[in-house]
N, C-alpha and C positions, 0 to 999 in steps of 0.2 A: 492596250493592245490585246487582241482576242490570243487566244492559243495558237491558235491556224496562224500568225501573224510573226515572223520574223523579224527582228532589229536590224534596220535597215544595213548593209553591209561597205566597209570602208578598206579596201588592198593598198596598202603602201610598195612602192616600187621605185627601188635607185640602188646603182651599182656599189652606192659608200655603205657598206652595213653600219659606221656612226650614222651617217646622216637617216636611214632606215630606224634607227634607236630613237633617234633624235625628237625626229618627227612622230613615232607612236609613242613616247611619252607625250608629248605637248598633247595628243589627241584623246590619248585614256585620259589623262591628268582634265583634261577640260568635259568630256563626252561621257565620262565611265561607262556605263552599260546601255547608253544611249544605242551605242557602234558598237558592233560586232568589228572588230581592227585586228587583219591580218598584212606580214609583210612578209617579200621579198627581196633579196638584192641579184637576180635574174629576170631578167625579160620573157626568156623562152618559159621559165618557172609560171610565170606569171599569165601566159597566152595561154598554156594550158590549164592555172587555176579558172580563168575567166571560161575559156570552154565548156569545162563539166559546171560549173554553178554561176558561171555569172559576177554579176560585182553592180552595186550601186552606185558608189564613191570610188573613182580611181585615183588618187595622188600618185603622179610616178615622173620621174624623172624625161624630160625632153631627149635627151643625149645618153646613150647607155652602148654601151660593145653589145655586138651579135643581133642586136634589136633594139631599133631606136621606139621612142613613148609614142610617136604616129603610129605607127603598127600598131602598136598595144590599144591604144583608141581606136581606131578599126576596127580591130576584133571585141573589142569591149562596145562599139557600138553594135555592133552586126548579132550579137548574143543576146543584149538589150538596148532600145533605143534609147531607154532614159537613161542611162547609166551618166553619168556624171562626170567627166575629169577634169581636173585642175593636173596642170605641166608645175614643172619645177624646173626652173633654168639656170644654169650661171654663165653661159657663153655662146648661146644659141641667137639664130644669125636672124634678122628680124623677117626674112622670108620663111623661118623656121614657126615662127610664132604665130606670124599670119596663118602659115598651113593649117597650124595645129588647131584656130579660133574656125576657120572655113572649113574644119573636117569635125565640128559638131564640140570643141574642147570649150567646157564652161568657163573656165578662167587659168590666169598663172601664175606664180608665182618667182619673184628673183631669187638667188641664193646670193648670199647667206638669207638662210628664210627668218622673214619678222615672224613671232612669234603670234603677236595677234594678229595680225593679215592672214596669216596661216588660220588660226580659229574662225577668224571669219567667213573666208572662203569656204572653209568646211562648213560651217554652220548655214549659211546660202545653199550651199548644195544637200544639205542635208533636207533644209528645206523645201525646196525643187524636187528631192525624192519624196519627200512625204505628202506632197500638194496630186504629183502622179499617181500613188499609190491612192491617194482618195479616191483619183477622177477616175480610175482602172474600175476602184472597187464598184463605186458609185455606179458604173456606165454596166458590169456586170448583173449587180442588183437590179437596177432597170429593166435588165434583159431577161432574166430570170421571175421578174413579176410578171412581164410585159407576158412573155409562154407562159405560164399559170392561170393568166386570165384569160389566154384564146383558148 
């Protein structure tokens, strides 16, 4: 990773601050300094984290008071397109899930969450950012040699 190049970035979001525990252990524990891994147990916390910088990795909860995880995708797409999220559900109605898959959500997960399902899905999307970030760089570099040589 050059200097200029950040670790890719991973926001955890869900109203149980256990399950917020829960789940950024399982993802240090497996990622260490892969992710940059911050959390919330706020939506609205969270709609203004993604504002000012964004987010690559969203894990956050479907179902939340004051602001449900559709919003949060919204706004985490509309800030970046590639941004990433995986829901987290335990009782979310299956018109809930569909939305979430048709409003750009990479994948879900059930609660109680599997621990490796969890890794995985992180690790796929982790992937899907870093595959971006090449074709971003890549398409830039092009562009930039392309004006040097006119």
């Amino acid at each position: 990773m050059t200097s200029t190049m950040r670790h890719p970035s991973l926001l955890i979001v869900d109203d149980d601050p256990a399950m917020v525990r829960l789940l950024a252990s399982f993802v240090r524990d497996e990622f260490g300094e892969e992710l940059d891994v911050s959390t919330l147990t706020e939506a609205i916390d969270a709609c203004q984290q993604i504002e000012l910088g964004g987010v690559d990795i969203l894990l956050t909860d479907l179902e939340m008071p004051n602001m449900n995880g559709l919003e949060l995708l919204r706004n985490a797409k509309r800030r970046n397109a590639f941004t990433q999220v995986i829901f987290l559900t335990g009782h979310s109605t299956q018109e809930a899930i569909l939305d979430a898959l048709e409003n750009g959500a990479t994948d879900y997960l059930l609660k109680p969450v599997d621990r490796q399902q969890l890794i995985a899905r992180v690790r796929e999307a982790l992937d899907r950012v870093t595959r971006w970030r090449h074709a971003l760089g890549e398409t830039w570099r092009q562009r930039r040699k392309a004006v040097q040589q006119a």
